[in-house]
N, C-alpha and C positions, 0 to 999 in steps of 0.2 A: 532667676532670669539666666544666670553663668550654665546652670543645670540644663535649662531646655536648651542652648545652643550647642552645647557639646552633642546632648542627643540627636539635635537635627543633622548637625555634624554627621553623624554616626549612621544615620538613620539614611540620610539624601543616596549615598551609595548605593544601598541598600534596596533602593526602592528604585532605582535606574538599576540595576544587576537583574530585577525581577522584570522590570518592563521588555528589558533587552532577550531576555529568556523566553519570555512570551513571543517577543516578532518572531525568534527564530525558528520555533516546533511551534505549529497551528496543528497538528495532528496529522494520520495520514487521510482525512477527508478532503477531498479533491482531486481534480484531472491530475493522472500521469501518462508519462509516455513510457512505455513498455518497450525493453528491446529484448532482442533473442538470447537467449543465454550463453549461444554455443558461440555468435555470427558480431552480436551488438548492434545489429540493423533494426529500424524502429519497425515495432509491429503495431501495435494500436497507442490510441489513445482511452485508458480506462479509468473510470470516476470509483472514486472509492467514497460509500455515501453510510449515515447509520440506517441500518433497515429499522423495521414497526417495534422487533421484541429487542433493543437495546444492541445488537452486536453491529458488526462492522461486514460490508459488502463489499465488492465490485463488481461494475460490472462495459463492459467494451461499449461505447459513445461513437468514435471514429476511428476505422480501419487504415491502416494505414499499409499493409506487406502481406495481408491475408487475402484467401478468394473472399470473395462477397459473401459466400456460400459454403459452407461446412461440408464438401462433398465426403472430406475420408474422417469424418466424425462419425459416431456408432451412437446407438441410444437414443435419449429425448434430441439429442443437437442433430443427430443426422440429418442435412439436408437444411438444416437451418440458417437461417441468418447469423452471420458473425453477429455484427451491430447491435448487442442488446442482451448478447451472452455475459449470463455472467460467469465470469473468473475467478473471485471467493466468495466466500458466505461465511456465516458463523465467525467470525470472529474476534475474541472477548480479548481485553485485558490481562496483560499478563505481567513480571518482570522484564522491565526490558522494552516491551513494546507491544505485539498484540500477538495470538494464536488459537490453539485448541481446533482452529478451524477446516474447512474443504477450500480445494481448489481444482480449477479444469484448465487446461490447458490444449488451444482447441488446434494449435497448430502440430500438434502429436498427438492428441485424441489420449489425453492422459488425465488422468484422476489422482489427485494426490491430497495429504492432510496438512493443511498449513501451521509447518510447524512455529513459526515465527517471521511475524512479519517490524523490522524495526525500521524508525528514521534515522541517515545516516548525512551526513555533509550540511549540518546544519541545517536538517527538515527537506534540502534539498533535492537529496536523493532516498529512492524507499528500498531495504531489500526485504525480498520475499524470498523465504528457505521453506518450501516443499519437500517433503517427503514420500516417496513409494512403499518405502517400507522401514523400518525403525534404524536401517541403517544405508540406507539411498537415499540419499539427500541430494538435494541441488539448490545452488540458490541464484537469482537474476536480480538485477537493479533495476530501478524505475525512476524515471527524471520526473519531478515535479513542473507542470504545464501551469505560466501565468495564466 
């Protein structure tokens, strides 16, 4: 009887350390708000969701600093709707947080490979570190939307 109380002892910690870990990183699925990298003024609002074949998306829900309209986008987006662009794809699990993946950035009409995306401030804040080239990086924060 002495034995299971010390364990519970031991154990109650243990098991409030874990729940508390949990509220804090729900993962990065769900609304952020996007600011500019260079400015910090809010650009959209974009959902990060799991797509069909297991990886991780997003993609822009509500505009918030962009045209309606992707006038100086090139490619599939030219001329497109902001609202429903998506901004990454692909990506998996990694150390750390998630990557390997694509990303578009539609307010420079730029393409890049997401090299890491992690939760920071306590699930709070996201950042996403883009790259151009293996050694052009940039990285932006994203606020987590109740």
């Amino acid at each position: 009887m002495r034995i299971q109380s010390i364990i519970s002892l031991f154990a109650l910690p243990l098991l409030v350390a874990s729940f508390a870990a949990s509220a804090q990183d729900t993962g990065i699925v769900g609304r952020w708000k996007t600011l500019d990298d260079k400015t910090g003024k809010p650009m959209t609002i974009t959902e990060v969701y799991q797509a069909k074949n297991g990886t991780f998306a997003a993609k822009i829900v509500e505009n918030l600093g962009l045209p309606d309209t992707c006038t100086t986008c090139s490619g599939k987006n030219k001329g497109q709707p902001v609202v429903g662009m998506l901004t990454l794809w692909g990506l998996k699990p990694i150390e750390g947080g998630w990557g390997e993946g694509n990303g578009y950035k539609p307010s420079e009409d730029r393409s890049f490979k997401a090299k890491k995306v992690e939760l920071i401030d306590g699930g709070k804040r996201l950042k996403v570190t883009g790259c151009v080239a293996a050694f052009l990086c940039r990285s932006a924060e994203w606020v987590r939307v109740n």
